[in-house]
mmCIF file of the C-alpha atoms, coordinates in Angstrom:
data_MODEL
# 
_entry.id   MODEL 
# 
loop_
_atom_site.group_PDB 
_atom_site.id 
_atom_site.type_symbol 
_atom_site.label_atom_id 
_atom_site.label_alt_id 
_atom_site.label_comp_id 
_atom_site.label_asym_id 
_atom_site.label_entity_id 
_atom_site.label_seq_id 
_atom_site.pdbx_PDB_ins_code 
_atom_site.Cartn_x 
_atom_site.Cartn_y 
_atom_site.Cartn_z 
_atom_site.occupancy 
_atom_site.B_iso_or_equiv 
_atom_site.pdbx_formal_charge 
_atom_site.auth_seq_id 
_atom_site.auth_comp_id 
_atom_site.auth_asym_id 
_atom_site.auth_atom_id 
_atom_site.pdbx_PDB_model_num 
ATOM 1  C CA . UNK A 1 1  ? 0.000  0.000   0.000   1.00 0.00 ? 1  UNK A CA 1 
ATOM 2  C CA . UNK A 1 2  ? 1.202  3.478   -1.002  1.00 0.00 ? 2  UNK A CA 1 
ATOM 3  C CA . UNK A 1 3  ? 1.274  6.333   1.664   1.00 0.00 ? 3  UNK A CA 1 
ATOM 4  C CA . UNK A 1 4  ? -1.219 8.952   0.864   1.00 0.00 ? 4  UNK A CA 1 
ATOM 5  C CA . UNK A 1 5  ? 1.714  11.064  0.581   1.00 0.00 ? 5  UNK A CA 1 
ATOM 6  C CA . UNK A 1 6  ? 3.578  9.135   -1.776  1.00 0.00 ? 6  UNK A CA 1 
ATOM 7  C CA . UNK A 1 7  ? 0.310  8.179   -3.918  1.00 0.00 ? 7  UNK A CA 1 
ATOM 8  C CA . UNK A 1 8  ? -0.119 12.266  -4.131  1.00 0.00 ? 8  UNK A CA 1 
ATOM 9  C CA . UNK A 1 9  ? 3.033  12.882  -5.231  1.00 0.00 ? 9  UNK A CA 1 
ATOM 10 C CA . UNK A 1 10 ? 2.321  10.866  -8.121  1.00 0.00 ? 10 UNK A CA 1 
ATOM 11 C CA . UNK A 1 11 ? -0.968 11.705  -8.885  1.00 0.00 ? 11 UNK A CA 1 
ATOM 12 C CA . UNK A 1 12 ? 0.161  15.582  -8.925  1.00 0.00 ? 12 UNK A CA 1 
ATOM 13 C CA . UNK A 1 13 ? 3.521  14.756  -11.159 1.00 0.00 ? 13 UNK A CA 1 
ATOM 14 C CA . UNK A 1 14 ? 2.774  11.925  -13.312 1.00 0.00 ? 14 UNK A CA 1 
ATOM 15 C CA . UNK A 1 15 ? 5.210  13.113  -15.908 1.00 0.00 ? 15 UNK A CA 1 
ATOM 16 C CA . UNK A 1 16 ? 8.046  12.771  -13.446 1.00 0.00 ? 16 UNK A CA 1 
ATOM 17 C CA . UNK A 1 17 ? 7.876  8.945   -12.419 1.00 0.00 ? 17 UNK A CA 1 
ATOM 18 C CA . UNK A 1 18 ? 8.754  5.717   -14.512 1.00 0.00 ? 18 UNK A CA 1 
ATOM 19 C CA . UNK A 1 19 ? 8.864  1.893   -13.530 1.00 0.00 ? 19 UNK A CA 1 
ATOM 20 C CA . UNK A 1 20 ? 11.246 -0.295  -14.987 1.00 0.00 ? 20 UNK A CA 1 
ATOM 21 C CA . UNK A 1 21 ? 13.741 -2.936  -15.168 1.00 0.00 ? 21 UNK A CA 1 
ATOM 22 C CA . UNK A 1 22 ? 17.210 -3.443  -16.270 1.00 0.00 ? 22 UNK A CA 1 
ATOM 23 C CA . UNK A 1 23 ? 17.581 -7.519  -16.674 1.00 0.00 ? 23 UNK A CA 1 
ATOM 24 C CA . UNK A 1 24 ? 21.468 -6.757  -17.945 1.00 0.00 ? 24 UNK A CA 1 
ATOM 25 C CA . UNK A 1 25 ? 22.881 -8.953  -15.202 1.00 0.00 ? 25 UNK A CA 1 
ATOM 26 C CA . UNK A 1 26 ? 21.671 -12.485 -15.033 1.00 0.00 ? 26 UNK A CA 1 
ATOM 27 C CA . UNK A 1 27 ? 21.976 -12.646 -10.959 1.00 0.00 ? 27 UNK A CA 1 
ATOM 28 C CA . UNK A 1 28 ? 19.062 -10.062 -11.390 1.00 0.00 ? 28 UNK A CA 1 
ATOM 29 C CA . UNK A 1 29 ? 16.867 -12.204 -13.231 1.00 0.00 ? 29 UNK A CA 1 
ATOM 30 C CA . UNK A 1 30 ? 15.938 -14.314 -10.135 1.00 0.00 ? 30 UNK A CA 1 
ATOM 31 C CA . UNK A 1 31 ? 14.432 -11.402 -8.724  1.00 0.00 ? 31 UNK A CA 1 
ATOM 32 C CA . UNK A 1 32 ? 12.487 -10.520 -11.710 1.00 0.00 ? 32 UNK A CA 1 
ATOM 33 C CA . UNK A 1 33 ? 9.130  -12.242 -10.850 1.00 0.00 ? 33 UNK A CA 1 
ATOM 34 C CA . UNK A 1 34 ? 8.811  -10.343 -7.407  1.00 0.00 ? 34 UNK A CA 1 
ATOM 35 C CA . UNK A 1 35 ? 9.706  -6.738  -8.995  1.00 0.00 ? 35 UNK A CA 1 
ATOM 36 C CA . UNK A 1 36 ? 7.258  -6.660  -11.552 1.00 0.00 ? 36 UNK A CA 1 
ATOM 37 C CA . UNK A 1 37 ? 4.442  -7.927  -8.861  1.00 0.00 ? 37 UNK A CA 1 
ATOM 38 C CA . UNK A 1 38 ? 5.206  -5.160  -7.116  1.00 0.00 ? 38 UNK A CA 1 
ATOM 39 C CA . UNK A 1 39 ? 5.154  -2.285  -9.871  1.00 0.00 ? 39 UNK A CA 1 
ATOM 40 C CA . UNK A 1 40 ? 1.879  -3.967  -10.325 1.00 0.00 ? 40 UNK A CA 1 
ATOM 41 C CA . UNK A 1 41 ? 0.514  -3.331  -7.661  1.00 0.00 ? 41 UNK A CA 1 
ATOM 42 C CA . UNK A 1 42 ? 1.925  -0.062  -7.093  1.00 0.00 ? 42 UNK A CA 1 
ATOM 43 C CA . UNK A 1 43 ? 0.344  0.616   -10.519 1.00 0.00 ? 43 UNK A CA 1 
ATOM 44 C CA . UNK A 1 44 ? -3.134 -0.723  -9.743  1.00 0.00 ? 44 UNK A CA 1 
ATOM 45 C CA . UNK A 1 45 ? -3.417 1.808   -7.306  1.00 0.00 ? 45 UNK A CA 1 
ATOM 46 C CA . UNK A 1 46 ? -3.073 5.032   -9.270  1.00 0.00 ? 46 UNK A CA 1 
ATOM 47 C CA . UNK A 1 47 ? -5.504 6.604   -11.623 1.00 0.00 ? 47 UNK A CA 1 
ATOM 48 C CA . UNK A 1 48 ? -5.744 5.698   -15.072 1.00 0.00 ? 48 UNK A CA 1 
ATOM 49 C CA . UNK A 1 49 ? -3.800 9.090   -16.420 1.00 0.00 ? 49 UNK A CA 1 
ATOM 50 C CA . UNK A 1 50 ? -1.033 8.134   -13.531 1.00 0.00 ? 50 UNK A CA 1 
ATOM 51 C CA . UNK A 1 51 ? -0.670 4.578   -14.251 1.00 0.00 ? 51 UNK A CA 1 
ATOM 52 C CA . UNK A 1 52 ? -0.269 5.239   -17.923 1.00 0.00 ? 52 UNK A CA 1 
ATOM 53 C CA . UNK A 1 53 ? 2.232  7.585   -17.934 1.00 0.00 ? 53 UNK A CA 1 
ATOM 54 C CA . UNK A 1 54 ? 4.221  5.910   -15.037 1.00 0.00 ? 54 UNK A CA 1 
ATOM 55 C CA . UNK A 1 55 ? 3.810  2.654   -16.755 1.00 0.00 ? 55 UNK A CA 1 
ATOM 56 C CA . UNK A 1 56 ? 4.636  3.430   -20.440 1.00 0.00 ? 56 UNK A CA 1 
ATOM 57 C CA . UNK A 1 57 ? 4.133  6.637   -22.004 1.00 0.00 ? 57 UNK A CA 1 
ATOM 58 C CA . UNK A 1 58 ? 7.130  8.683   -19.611 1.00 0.00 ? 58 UNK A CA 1 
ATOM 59 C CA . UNK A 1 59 ? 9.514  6.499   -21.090 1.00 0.00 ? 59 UNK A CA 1 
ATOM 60 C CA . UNK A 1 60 ? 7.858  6.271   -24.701 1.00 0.00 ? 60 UNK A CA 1 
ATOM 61 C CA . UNK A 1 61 ? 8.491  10.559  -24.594 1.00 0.00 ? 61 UNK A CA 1 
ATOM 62 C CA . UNK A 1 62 ? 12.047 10.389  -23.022 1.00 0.00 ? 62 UNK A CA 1 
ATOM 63 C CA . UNK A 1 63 ? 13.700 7.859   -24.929 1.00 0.00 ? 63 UNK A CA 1 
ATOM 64 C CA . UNK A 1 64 ? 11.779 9.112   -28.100 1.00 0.00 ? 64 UNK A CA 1 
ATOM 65 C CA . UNK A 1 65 ? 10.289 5.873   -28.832 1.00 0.00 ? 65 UNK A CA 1 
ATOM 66 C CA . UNK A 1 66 ? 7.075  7.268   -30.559 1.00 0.00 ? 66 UNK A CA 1 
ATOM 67 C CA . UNK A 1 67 ? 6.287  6.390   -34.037 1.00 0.00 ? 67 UNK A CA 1 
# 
């Protein structure tokens, strides 16, 4: 569960946050499973416009991934 404080920061500064993994170093791949449970969950409990921007469309716009 996200503290209210945390969830706000996110909610007010979706542009800001990203999730994501770097699986570069095989020792990190046990631990894969676990870490994207818990951006999961972290995700599930944003708004749609959060989640969506956290989730994918930040990084689409930084790395210039668009079409």
């Amino acid at each position: 569960m996200l503290f209210p404080e945390v969830k706000s920061l996110y909610e007010d500064f979706p542009d800001r946050f990203m999730v994501g993994t770097d699986v570069a170093h095989a020792p990190a791949m046990r631990f894969y499973e676990g870490r994207i449970k818990r951006f999961r969950e972290l995700l599930e409990q944003l708004s749609p416009l959060a989640r969506a921007k956290i989730a994918e469309q930040n990084a689409i716009r930084i790395y210039k991934l668009d079409k």
